[in-house]
KEKE-3310 file (N, C-alpha, C; in steps of 0.2 Angstrom, whole numbers, plus 5000, padded with zeros to 4 digits):
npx = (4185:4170:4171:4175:4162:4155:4160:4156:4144:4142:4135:4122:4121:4125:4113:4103:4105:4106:4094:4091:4104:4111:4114:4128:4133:4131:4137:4151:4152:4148:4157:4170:4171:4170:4185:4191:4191:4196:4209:4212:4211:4216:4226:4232:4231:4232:4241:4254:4251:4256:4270:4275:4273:4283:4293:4293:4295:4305:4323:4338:4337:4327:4330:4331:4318:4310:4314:4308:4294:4292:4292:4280:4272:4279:4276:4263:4260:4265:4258:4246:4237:4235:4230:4216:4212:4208:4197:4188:4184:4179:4167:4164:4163:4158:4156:4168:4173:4165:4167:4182:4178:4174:4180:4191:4183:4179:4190:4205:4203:4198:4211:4220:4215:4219:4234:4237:4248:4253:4265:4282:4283:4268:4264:4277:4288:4304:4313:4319:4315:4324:4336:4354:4364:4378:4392:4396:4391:4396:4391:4384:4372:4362:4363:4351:4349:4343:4325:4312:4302:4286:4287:4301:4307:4302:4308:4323:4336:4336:4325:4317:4323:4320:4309:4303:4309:4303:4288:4287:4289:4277:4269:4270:4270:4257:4249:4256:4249:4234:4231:4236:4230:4227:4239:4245:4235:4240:4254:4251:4250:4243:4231:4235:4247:4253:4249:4257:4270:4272:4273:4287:4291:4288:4298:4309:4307:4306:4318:4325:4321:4325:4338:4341:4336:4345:4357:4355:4359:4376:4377:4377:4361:4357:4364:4357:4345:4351:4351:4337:4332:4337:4332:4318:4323:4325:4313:4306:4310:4307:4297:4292:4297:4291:4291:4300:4317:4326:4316:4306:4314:4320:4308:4303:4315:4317:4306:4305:4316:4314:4302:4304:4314:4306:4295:4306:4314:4305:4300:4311:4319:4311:4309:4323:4329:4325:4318:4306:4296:4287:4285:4273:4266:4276:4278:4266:4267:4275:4266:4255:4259)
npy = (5113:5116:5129:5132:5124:5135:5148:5142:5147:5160:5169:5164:5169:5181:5186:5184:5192:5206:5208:5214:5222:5235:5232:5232:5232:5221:5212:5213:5211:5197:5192:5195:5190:5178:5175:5179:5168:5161:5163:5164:5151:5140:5145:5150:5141:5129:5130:5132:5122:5109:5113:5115:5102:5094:5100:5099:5083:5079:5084:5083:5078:5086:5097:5086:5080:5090:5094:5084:5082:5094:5094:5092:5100:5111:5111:5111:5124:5131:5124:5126:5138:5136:5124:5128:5137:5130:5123:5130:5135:5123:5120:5132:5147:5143:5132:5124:5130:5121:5107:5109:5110:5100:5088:5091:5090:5075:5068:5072:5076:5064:5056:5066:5065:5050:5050:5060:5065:5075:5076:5066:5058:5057:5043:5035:5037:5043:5058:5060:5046:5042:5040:5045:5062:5055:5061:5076:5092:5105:5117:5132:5134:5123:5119:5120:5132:5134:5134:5143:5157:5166:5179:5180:5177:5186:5198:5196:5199:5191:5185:5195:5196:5185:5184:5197:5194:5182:5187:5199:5191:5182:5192:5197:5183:5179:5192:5191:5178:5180:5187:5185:5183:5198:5203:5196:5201:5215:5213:5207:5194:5180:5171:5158:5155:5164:5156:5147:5148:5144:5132:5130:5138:5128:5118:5123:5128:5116:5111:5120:5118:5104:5106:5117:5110:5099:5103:5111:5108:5111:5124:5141:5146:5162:5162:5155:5162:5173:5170:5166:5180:5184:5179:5185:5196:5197:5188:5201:5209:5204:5202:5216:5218:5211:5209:5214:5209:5195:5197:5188:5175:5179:5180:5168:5161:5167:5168:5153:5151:5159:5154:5141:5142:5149:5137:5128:5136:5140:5132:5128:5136:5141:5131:5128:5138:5142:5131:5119:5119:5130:5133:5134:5147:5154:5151:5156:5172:5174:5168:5178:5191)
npz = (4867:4869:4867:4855:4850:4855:4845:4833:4833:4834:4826:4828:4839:4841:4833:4842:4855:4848:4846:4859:4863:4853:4836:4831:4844:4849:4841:4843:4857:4856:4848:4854:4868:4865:4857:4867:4877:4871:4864:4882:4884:4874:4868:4877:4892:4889:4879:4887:4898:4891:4888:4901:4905:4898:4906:4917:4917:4911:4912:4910:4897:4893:4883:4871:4872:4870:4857:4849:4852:4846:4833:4827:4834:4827:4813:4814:4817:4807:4794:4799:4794:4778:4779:4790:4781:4771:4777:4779:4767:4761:4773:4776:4790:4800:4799:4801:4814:4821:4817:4820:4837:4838:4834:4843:4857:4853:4851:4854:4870:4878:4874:4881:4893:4896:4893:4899:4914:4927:4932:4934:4947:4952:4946:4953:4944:4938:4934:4916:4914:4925:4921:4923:4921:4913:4912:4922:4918:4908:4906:4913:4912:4916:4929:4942:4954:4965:4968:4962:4965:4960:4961:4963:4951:4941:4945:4942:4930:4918:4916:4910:4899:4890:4891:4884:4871:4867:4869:4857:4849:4847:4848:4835:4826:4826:4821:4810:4803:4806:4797:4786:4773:4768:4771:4757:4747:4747:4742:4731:4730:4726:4737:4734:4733:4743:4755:4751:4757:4770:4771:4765:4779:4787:4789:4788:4805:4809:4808:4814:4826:4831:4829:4839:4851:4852:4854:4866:4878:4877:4875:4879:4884:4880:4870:4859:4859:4853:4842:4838:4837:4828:4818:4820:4816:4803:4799:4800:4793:4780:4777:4776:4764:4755:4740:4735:4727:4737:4746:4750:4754:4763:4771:4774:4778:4790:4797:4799:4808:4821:4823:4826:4836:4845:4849:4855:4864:4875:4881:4884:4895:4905:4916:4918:4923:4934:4942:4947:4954:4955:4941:4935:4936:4936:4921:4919:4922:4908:4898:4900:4895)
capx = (4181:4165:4174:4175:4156:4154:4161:4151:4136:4143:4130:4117:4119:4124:4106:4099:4107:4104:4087:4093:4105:4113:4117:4137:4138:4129:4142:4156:4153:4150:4166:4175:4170:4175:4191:4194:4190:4201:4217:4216:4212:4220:4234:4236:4231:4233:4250:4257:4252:4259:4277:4274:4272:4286:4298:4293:4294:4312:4330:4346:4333:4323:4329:4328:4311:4307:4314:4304:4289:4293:4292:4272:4270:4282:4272:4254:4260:4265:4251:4237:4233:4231:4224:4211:4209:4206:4193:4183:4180:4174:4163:4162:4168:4153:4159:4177:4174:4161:4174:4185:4175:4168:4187:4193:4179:4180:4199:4210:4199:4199:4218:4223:4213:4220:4239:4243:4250:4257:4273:4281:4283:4262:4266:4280:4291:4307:4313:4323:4314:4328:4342:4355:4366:4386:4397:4395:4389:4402:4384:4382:4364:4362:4364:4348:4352:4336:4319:4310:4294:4285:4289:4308:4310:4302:4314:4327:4337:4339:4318:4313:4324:4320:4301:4303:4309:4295:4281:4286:4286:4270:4264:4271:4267:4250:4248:4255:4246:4229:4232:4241:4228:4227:4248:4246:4233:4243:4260:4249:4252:4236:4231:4237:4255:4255:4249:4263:4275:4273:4278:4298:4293:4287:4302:4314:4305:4307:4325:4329:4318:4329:4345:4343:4335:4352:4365:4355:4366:4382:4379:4374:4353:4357:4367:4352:4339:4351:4349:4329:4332:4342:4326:4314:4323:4323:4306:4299:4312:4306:4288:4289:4301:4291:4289:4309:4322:4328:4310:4303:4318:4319:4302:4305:4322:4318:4300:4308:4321:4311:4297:4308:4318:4303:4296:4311:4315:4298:4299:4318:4322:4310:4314:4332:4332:4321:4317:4301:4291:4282:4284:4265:4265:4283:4278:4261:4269:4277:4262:4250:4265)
capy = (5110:5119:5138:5130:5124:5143:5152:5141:5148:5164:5172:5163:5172:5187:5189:5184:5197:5210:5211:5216:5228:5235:5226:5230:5229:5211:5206:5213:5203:5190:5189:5198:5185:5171:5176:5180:5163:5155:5166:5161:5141:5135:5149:5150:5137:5121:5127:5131:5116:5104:5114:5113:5095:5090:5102:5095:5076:5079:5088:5082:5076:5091:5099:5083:5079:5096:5094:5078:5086:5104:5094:5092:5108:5118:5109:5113:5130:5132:5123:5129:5145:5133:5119:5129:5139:5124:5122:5137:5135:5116:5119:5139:5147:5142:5124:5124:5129:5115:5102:5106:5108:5092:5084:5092:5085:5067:5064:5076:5076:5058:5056:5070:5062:5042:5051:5066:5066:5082:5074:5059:5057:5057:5038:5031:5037:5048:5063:5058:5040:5038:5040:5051:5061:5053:5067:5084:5098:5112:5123:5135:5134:5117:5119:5127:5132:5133:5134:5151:5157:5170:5184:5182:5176:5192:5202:5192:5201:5186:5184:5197:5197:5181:5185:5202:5193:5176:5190:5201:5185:5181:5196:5196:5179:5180:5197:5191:5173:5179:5193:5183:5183:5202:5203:5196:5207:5221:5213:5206:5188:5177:5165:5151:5158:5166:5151:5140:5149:5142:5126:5129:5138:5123:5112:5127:5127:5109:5110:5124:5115:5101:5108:5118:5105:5094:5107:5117:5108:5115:5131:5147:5149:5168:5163:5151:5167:5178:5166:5168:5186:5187:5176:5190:5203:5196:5189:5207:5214:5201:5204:5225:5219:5205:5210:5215:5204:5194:5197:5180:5171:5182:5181:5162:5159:5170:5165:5146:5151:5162:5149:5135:5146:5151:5134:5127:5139:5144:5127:5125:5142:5141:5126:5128:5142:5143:5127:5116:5120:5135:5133:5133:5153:5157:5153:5162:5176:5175:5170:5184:5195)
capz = (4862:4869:4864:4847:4847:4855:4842:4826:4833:4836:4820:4831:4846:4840:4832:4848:4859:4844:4850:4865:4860:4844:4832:4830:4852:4849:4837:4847:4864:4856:4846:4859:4870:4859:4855:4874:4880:4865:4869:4887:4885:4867:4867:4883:4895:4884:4877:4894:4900:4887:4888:4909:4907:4896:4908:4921:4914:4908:4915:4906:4891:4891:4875:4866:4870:4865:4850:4848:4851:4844:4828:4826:4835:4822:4807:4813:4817:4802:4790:4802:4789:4775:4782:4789:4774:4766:4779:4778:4760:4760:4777:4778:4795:4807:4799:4802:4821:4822:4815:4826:4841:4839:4834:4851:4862:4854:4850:4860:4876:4880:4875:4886:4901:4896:4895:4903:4922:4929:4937:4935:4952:4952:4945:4956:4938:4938:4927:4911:4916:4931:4920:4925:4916:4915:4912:4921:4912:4909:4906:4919:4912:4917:4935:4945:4962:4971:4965:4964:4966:4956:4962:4961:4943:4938:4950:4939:4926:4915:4913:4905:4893:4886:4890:4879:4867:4865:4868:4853:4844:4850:4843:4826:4824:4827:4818:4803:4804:4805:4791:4780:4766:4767:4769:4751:4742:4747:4739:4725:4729:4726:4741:4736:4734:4750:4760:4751:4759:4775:4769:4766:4783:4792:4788:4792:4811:4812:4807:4818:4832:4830:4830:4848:4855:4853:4854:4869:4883:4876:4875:4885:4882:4879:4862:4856:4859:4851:4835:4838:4838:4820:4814:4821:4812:4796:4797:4800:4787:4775:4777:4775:4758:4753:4734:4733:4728:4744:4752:4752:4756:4771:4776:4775:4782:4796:4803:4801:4815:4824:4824:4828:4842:4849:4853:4859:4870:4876:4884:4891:4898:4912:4922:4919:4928:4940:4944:4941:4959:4951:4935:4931:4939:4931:4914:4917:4918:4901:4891:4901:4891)
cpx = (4174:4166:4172:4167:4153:4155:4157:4146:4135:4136:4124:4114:4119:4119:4102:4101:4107:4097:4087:4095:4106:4117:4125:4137:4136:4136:4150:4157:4154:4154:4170:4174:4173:4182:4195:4195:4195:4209:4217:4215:4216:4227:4238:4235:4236:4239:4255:4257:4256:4268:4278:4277:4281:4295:4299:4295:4301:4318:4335:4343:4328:4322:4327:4323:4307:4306:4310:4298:4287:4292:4284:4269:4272:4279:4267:4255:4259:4260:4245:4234:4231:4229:4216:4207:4206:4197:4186:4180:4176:4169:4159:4165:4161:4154:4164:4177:4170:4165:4177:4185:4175:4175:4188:4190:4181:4185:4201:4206:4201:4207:4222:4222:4216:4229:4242:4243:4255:4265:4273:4283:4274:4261:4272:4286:4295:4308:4316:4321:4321:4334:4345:4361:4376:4391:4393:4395:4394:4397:4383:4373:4361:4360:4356:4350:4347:4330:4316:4305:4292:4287:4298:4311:4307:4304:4322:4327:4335:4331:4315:4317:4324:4310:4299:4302:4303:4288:4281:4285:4279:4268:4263:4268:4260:4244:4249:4251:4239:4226:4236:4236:4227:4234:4247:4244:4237:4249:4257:4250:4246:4235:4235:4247:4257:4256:4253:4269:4276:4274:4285:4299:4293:4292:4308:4313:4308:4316:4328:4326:4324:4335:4348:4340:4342:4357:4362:4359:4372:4383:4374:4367:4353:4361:4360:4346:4342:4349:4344:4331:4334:4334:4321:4315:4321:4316:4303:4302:4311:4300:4287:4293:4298:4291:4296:4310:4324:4322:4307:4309:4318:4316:4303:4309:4320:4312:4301:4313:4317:4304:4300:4312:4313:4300:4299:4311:4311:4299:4305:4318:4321:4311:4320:4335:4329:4318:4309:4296:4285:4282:4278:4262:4270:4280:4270:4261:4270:4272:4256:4254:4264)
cpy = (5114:5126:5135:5131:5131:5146:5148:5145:5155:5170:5172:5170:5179:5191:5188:5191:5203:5214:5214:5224:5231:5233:5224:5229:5223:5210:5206:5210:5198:5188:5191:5192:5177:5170:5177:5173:5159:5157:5164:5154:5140:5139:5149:5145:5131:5121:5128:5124:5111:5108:5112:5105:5091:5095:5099:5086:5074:5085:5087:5081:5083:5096:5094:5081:5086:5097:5088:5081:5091:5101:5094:5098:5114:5115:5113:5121:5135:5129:5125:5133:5140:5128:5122:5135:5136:5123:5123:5138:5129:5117:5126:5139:5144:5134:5122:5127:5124:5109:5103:5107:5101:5087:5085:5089:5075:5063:5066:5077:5068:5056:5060:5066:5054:5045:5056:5064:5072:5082:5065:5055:5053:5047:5034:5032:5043:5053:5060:5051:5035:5037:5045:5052:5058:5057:5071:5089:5103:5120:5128:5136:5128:5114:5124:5127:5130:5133:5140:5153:5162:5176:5185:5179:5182:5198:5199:5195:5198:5184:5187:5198:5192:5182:5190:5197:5185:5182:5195:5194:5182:5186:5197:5190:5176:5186:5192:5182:5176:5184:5191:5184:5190:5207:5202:5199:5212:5220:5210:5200:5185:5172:5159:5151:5160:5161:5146:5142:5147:5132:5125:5134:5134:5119:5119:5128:5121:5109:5115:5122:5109:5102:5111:5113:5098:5097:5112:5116:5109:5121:5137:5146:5156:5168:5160:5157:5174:5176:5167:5175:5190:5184:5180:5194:5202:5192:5197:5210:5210:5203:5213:5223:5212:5205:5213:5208:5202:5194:5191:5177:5172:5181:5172:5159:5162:5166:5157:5146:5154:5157:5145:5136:5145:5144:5126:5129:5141:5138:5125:5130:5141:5138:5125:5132:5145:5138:5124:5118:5125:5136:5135:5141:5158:5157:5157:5167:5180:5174:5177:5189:5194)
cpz = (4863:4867:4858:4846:4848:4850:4834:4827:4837:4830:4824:4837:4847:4838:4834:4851:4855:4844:4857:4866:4855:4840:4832:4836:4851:4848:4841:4852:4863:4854:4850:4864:4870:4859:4862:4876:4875:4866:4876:4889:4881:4869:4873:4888:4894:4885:4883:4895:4896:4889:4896:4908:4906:4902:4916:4924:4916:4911:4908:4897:4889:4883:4870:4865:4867:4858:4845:4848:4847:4835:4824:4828:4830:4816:4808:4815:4810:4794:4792:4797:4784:4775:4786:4784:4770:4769:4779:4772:4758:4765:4779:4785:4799:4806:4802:4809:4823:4823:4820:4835:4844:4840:4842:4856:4862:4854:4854:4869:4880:4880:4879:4894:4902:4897:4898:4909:4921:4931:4937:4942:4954:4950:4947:4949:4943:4934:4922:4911:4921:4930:4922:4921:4919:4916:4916:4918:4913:4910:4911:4920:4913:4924:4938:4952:4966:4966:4969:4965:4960:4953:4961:4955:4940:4942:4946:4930:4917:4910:4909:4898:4887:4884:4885:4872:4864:4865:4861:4850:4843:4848:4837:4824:4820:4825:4810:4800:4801:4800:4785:4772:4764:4765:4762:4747:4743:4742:4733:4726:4729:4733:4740:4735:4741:4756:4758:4754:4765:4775:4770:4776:4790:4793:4789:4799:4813:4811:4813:4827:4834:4834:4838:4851:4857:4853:4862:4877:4883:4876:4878:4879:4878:4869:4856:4855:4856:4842:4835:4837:4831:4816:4814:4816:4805:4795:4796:4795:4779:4774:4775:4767:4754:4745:4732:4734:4735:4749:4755:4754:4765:4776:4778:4779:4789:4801:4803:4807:4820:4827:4831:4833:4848:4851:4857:4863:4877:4883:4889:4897:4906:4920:4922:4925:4932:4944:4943:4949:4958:4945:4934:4931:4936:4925:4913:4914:4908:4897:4893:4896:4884)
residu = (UNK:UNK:UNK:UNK:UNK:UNK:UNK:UNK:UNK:UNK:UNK:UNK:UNK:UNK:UNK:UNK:UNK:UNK:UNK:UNK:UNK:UNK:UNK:UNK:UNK:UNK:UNK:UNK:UNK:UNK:UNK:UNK:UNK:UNK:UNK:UNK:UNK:UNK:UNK:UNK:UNK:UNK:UNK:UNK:UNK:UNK:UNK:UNK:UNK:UNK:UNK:UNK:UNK:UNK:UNK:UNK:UNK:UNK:UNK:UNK:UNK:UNK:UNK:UNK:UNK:UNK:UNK:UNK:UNK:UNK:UNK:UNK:UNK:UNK:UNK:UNK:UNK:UNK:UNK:UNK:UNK:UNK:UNK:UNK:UNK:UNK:UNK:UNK:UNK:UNK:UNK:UNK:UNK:UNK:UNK:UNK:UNK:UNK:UNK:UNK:UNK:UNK:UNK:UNK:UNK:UNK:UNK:UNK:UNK:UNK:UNK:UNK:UNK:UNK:UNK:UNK:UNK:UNK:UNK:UNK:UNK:UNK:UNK:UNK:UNK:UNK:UNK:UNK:UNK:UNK:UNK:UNK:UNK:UNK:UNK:UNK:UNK:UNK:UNK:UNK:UNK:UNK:UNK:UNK:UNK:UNK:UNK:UNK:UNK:UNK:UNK:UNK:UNK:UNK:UNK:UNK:UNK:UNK:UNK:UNK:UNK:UNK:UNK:UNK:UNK:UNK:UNK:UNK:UNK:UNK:UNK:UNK:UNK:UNK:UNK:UNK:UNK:UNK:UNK:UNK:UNK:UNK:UNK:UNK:UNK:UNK:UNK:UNK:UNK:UNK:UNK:UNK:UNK:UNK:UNK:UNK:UNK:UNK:UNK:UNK:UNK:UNK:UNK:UNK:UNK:UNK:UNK:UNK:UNK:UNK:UNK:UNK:UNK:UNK:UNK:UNK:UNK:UNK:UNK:UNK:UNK:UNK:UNK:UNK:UNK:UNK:UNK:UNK:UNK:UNK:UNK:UNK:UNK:UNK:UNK:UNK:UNK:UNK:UNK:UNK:UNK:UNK:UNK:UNK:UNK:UNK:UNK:UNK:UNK:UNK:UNK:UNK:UNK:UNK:UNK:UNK:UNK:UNK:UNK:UNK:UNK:UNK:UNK:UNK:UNK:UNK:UNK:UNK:UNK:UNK:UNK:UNK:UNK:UNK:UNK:UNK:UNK:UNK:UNK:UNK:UNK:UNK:UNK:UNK:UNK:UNK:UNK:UNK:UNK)
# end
């Protein structure tokens, strides 16, 4: 919340320390800065920790809370552009980081301190809430053998090849997110065109969120990341053809699995197969990535 009220009064600060140095170095610290401090809290602390929490929380249940959760996280991923586009035109930008500064501080602040715990153990509570599961799992991804540390799940063939594949995602995503209203000039598509296509791809996320979260104890994780993989391709090859027959659909179809893979998966993989005792240093890695 205080990054947020940082970056409103980024104008401020930059025509203070402009007296100092020159004008374009002001602007560059100071939004360099910014934008430093909000990739490693929001992007990366925060949402680390929330996927931590719930892998931690959960075992035999862990995809389906996932999927439970992954449903309001693959909505606001997906209307974040034009909800705060919305924003930035009713309040301007030094508005629209003010708002949700302020929101962060007075809502999600206090609700994280009244519900979050790191472990249900921390509460006399168990994983799954103490149920266990009835059948044995045929999964061989089901099973972890020991618990790893940090150093040997990245000595572990298995890691980077899912970590590859979430950190291209995480690039693209993130490229084409914050460039979307210049993605459109380029294909001629007007704002409000552009930014409604994250609609049919919010509800393809959630559908694809959905669906591995209830099917991820049947079957190999390597099959479920090879479907995120098909989603990648055809989002990027929707996006380079978006103004061809078949391009929108694509860009569509694809960033709804691709979405919806990615946080799914982002969440199970780790503790499945490496166990929950360093998880917090395990998934580090993949988001420093």
């Amino acid at each position: 919340g205080l990054i947020l009220l940082y970056m409103a009064k980024v104008a401020v600060i930059s025509h203070a320390l402009g007296k100092v140095l020159p004008t374009g170095v002001a602007a560059f610290v100071v939004i360099g800065i910014g934008f430093y401090l909000i990739r490693a809290s929001a992007q990366g602390v925060l949402s680390l920790t929330c996927r931590n929490a719930i892998g931690k929380w959960f075992n035999h249940k862990r995809g389906l809370a996932l999927a439970i959760s992954g449903v309001l996280v693959s909505f606001s991923y997906s209307f974040a552009p034009k909800g705060l586009n919305w924003l930035i035109e009713r309040h301007g930008y030094d508005g629209a980081w003010f708002t949700m500064g302020i929101t962060t501080i007075i809502v999600m602040g206090p609700l994280a301190w009244l519900l979050f715990r790191n472990e249900p153990e921390e509460d006399g509570l168990e994983m799954d809430g103490g149920s266990k599961s009835v059948e044995k799992p045929d999964n061989p991804d089901m099973y972890v053998s020991r618990e790893f540390t940090r150093g040997e799940a990245m000595k572990d063939y298995s890691f980077w090849v899912f970590n590859i594949t979430f950190s291209f995602y995480g690039l693209y995503a993130t490229a084409f997110t914050f460039h979307i209203l210049s993605l459109g000039g380029e294909y001629n598509f007007g704002s409000d065109r552009i930014l409604s296509l994250f609609v049919p791809i919010a509800a393809t996320s959630v559908i694809t969120n959905l669906v591995f979260g209830f099917i991820n104890t049947h079957l190999r994780l390597k099959s479920l990341l090879f479907v995120m993989n098909l989603g990648c391709v055809m989002a990027a090859l929707g996006m380079l053809f978006l103004d061809k027959p078949g391009g929108v659909p694509a860009y569509v179809i694809g960033n709804g699995i691709a979405s919806g893979g990615f946080v799914s998966l982002t969440g199970i993989v780790f503790p499945r197969f490496y166990g929950r005792l360093h998880l917090g240093a395990i998934s580090g890695v993949n988001m420093s990535a």
